[in-house]
C-alpha positions in Angstrom: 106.4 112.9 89.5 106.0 110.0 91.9 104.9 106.6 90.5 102.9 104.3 93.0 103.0 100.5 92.8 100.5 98.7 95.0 100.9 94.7 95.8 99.3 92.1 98.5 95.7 92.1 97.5 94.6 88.4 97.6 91.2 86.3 98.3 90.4 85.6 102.3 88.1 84.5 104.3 86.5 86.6 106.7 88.8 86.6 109.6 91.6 86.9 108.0 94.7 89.0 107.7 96.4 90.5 104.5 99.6 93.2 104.1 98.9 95.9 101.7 102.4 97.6 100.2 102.6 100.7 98.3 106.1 101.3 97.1 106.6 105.4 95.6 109.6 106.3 93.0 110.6 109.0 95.4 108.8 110.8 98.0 110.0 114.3 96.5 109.4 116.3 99.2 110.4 116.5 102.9 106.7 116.1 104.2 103.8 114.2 102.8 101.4 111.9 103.0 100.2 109.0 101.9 96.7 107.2 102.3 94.9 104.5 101.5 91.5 104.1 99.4 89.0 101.5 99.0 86.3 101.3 96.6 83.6 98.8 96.3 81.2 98.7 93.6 77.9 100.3 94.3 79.6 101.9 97.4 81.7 105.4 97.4 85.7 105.5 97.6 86.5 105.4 101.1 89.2 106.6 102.9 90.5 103.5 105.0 93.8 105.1 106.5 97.0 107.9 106.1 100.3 108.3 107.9 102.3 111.8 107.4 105.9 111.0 106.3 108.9 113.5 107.4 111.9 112.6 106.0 114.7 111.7 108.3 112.1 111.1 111.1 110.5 108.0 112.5 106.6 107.8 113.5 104.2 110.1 112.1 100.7 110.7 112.9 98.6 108.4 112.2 94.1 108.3 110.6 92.0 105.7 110.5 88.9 105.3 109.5 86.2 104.6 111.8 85.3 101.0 110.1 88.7 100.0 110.2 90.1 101.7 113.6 91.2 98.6 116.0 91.4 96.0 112.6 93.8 97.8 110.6 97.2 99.7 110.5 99.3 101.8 108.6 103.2 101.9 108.9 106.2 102.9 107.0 109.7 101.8 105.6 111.5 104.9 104.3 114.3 103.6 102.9 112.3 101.5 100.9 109.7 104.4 100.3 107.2 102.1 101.0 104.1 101.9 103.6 102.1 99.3 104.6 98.4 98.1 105.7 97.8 95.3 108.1 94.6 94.5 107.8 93.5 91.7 110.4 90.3 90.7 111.5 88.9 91.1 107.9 84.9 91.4 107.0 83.2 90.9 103.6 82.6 94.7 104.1 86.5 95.2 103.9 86.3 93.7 99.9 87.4 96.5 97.6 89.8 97.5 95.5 92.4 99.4 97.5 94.1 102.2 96.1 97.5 104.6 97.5 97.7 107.6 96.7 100.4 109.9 97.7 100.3 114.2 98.8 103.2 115.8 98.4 104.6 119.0 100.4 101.9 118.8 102.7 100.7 116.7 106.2 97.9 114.4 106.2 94.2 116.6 106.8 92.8 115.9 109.8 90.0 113.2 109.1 87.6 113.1 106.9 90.9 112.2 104.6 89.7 113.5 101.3 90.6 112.0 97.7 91.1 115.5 96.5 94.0 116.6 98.8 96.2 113.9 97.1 98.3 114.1 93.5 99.4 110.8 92.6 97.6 107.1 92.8 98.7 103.9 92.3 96.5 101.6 90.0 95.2 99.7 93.3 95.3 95.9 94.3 92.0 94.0 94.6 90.8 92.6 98.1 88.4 90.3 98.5 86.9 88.9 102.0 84.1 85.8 101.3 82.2 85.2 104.4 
């Protein structure tokens, strides 16, 4: 079982610049993944961004949405099983509530990132971007 705590959502104004953390229990297996969600209301969850995590190794490829590719980035901190999104450059469209959500035993898809190819979520931190 992996437990994911999310933190850093805040108010901005468009422009802006927020970190998003998403710390995991454990990481449990030697490869994974881990993504980020949004969801908006009246809008579909998104997939925003998803590193793959080997243990023991730096880097790890990296997806990005197309809305976010440029504005946003997604990096790591293994021995604090966390990883993080810069988001910079933020747009009223980038308001949401952004979720992690963790695969285990298995790399990142190639994109489209889909919901379904992950096991656990966090409970998601709220981001909102007033123009």
């Amino acid at each position: 079982q992996v437990h994911l705590v999310e933190s850093g959502g805040d108010s901005v104004q468009a422009g802006g610049s927020l970190r998003l953390s998403c710390a995991a229990s454990d990481y449990i297996s030697v490869v994974n993944c881990m993504g980020w969600f949004r969801h908006a209301p009246g809008k579909e969850r998104e997939a925003v961004a998803a590193v793959n995590i080997r243990i023991g190794h730096n880097g790890g490829s990296t997806f990005y949405a197309d809305s976010v590719l440029g504005r946003f980035s997604i990096s790591r901190d293994d021995d604090k099983y966390t990883v993080y999104l810069q988001m910079n450059s933020l747009e009223p469209g980038d308001t949401g509530m952004y979720y992690c959500a963790f695969r285990s035993g298995a790399w990142c898809n190639a994109p489209p990132i889909r919901a379904d190819d992950f096991h656990y979520w966090g409970q998601g931190t709220q981001v909102t971007v007033s123009s």
